[in-house]
DRENPA-692089 format. One record per residue (C-alpha): x, y, z; residue in one letter; residue number from 0. Coordinates in pm, 1 decimal, always signed. Example, Ala and Ser with C-alpha at 12.3 -4.5 7.8 and 13.67 -1.06 7.14 Angstrom:
{pt {+1230.0,-450.0,+780.0},'A',0},
{pt {+1367.0,-106.0,+714.0},'S',1},
END
This chain:
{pt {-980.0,-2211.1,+4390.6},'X',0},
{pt {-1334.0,-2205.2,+4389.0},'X',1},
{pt {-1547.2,-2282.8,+4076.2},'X',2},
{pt {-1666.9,-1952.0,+4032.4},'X',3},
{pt {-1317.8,-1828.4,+4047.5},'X',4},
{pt {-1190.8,-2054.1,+3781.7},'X',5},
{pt {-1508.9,-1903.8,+3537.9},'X',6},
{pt {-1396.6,-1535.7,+3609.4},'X',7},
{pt {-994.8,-1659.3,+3548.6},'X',8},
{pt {-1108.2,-1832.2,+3213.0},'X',9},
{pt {-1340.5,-1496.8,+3109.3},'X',10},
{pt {-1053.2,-1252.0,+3148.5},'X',11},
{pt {-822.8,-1484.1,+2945.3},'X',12},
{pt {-1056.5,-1519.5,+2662.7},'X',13},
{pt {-1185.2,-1145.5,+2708.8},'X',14},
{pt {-758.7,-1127.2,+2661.7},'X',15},
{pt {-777.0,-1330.4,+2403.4},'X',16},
{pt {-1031.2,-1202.1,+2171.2},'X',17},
{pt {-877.2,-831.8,+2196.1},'X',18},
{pt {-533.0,-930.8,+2098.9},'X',19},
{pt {-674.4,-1123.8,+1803.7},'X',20},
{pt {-887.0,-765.9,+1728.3},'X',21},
{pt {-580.1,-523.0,+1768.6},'X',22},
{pt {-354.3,-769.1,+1541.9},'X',23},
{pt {-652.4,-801.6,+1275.5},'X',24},
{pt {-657.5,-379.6,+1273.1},'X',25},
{pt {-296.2,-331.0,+1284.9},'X',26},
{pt {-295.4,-566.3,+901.3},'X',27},
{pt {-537.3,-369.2,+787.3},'X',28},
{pt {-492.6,-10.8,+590.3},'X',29},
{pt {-540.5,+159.4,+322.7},'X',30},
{pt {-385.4,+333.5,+20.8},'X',31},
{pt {-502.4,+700.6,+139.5},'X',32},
{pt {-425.7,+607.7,+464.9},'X',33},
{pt {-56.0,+526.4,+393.8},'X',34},
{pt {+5.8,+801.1,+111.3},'X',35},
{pt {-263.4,+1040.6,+14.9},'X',36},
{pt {-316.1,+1151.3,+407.3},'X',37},
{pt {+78.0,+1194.1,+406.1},'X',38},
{pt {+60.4,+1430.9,+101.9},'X',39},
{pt {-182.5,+1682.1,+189.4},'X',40},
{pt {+56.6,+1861.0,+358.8},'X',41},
{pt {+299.9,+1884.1,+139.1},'X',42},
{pt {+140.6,+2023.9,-161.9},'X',43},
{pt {+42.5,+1871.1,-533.6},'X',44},
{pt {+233.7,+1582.0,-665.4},'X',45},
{pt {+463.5,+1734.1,-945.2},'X',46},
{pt {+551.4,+1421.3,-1102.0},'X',47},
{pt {+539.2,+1022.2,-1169.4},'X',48},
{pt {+837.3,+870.4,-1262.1},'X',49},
{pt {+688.7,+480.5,-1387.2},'X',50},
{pt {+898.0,+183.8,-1465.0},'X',51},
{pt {+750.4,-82.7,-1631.4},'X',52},
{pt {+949.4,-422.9,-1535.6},'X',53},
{pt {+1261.4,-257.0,-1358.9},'X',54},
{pt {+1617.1,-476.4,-1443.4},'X',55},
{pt {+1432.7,-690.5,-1681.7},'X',56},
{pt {+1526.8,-689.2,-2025.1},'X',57},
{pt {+1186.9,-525.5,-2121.5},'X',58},
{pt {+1163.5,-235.7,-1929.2},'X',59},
{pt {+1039.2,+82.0,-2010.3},'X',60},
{pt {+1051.3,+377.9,-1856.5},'X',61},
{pt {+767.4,+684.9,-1837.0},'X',62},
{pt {+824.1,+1033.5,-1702.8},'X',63},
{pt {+439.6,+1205.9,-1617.0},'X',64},
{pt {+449.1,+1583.4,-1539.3},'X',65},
{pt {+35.1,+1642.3,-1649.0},'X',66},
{pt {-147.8,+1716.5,-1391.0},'X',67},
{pt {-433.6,+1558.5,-1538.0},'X',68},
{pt {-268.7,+1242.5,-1607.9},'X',69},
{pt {-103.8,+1226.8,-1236.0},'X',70},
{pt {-460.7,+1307.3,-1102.0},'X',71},
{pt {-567.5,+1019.4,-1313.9},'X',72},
{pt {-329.3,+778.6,-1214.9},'X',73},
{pt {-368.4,+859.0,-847.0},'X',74},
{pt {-703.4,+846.3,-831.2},'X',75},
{pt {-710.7,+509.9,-935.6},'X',76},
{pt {-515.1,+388.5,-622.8},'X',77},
{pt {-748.3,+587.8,-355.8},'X',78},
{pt {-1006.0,+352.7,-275.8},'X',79},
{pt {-780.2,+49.9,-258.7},'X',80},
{pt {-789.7,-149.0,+73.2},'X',81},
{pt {-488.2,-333.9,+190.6},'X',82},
{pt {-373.8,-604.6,+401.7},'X',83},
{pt {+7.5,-696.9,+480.9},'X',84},
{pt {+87.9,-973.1,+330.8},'X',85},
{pt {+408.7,-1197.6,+388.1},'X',86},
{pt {+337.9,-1398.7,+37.1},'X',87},
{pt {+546.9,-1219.2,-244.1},'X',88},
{pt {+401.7,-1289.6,-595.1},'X',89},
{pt {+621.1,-1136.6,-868.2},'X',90},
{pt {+483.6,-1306.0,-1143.3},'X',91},
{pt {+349.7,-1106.8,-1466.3},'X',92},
{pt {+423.0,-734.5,-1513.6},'X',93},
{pt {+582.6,-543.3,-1220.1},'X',94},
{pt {+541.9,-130.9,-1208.3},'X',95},
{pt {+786.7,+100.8,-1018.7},'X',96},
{pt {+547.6,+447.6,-944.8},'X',97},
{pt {+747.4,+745.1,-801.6},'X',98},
{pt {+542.4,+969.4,-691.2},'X',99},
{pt {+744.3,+1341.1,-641.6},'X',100},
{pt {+611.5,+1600.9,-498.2},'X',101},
{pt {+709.7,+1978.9,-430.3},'X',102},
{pt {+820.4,+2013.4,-80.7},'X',103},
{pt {+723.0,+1669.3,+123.0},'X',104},
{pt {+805.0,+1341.0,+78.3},'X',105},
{pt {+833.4,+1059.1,-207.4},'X',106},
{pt {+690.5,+766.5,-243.9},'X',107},
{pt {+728.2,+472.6,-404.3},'X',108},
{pt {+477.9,+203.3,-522.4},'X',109},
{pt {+606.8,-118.4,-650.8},'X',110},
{pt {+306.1,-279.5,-803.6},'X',111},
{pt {+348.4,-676.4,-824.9},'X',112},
{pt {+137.1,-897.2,-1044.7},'X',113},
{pt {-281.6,-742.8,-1036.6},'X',114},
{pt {-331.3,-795.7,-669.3},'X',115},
{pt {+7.0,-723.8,-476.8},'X',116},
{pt {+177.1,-384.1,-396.4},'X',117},
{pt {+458.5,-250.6,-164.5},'X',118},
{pt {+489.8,+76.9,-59.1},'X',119},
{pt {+768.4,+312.4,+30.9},'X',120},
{pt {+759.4,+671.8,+247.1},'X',121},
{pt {+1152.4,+820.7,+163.6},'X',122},
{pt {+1136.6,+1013.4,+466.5},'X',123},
{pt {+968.6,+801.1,+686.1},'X',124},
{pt {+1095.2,+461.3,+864.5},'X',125},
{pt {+754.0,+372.4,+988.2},'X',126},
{pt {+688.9,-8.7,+1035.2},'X',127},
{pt {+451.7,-9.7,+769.8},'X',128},
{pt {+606.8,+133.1,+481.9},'X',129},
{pt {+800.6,-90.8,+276.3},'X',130},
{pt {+584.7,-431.7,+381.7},'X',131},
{pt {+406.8,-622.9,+96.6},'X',132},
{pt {+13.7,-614.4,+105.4},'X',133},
{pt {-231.1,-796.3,-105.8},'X',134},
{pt {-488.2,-549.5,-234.1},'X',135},
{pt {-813.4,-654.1,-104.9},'X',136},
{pt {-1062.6,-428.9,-282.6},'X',137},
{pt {-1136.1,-386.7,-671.7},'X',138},
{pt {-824.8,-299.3,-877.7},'X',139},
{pt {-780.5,-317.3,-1237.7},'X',140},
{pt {-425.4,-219.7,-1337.2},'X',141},
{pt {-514.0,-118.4,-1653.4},'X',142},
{pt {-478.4,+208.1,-1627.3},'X',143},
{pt {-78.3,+157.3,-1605.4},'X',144},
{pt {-72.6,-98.9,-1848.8},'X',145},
{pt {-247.6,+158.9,-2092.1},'X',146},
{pt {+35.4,+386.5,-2021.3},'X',147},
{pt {+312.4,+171.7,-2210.8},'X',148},
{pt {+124.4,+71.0,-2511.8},'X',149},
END
């Protein structure tokens, strides 16, 4: 093989390369509207929030929410949050179990680990990435649940 031929062979493999590493960087990326609030549109208003503080722990509390105020509250603090999967599980501190019902679509669950990690569950949907851990990349101050159980 010519020289020229070996340049073109090594662009396309790092032209390869590079777009892989792209795709993969954009597939561990989401966010929390992405993954619930787009799926609830559909189906309606959410009619409840079922919220366990430190599930099978000896100090767990449990919090039914039916105000729509206080769900709208609640949710609204998750929209802006910006995700990325994460393999790392940190379960340390407080841990908050948020089912979030609605009228005729599906429920989800948010398991909310330590201030920075969350997993997230679609009941009536098996896609890949529902029920993976991600680290929550952009401001979050989980106040606003621990506020709920005081």
């Amino acid at each position: 093989m010519s020289k020229c031929s070996w340049y073109v062979f090594l662009a396309i493999c790092v032209l390869i390369l590079l777009s892989a590493t792209v795709y993969s960087a954009s597939q561990n990326r989401t966010s929390f509207k992405e993954l619930v609030l787009d799926q609830l549109k559909e189906s309606g208003t959410i009619r409840e929030l079922d919220i366990v503080k430190n599930r099978n722990r000896p100090n767990e509390q449990r919090l039914k929410i039916t105000d729509q105020a206080e769900i709208d509250r609640i949710v609204n603090s998750f929209s802006d949050l910006k995700l990325r999967k994460n393999s790392v599980r940190d379960h340390s501190g407080d841990e908050y179990e948020i089912r979030l019902s609605t009228e005729n679509g599906p429920t989800f669950t948010l398991a909310v680990y330590s201030p920075d990690h969350i997993r997230i569950y679609n009941h009536s949907s098996n896609h890949k990435r529902y029920g993976k851990e991600y680290k929550i990349v952009s401001d979050f101050a989980p106040g606003i649940l621990e506020s709920l159980f005081r």
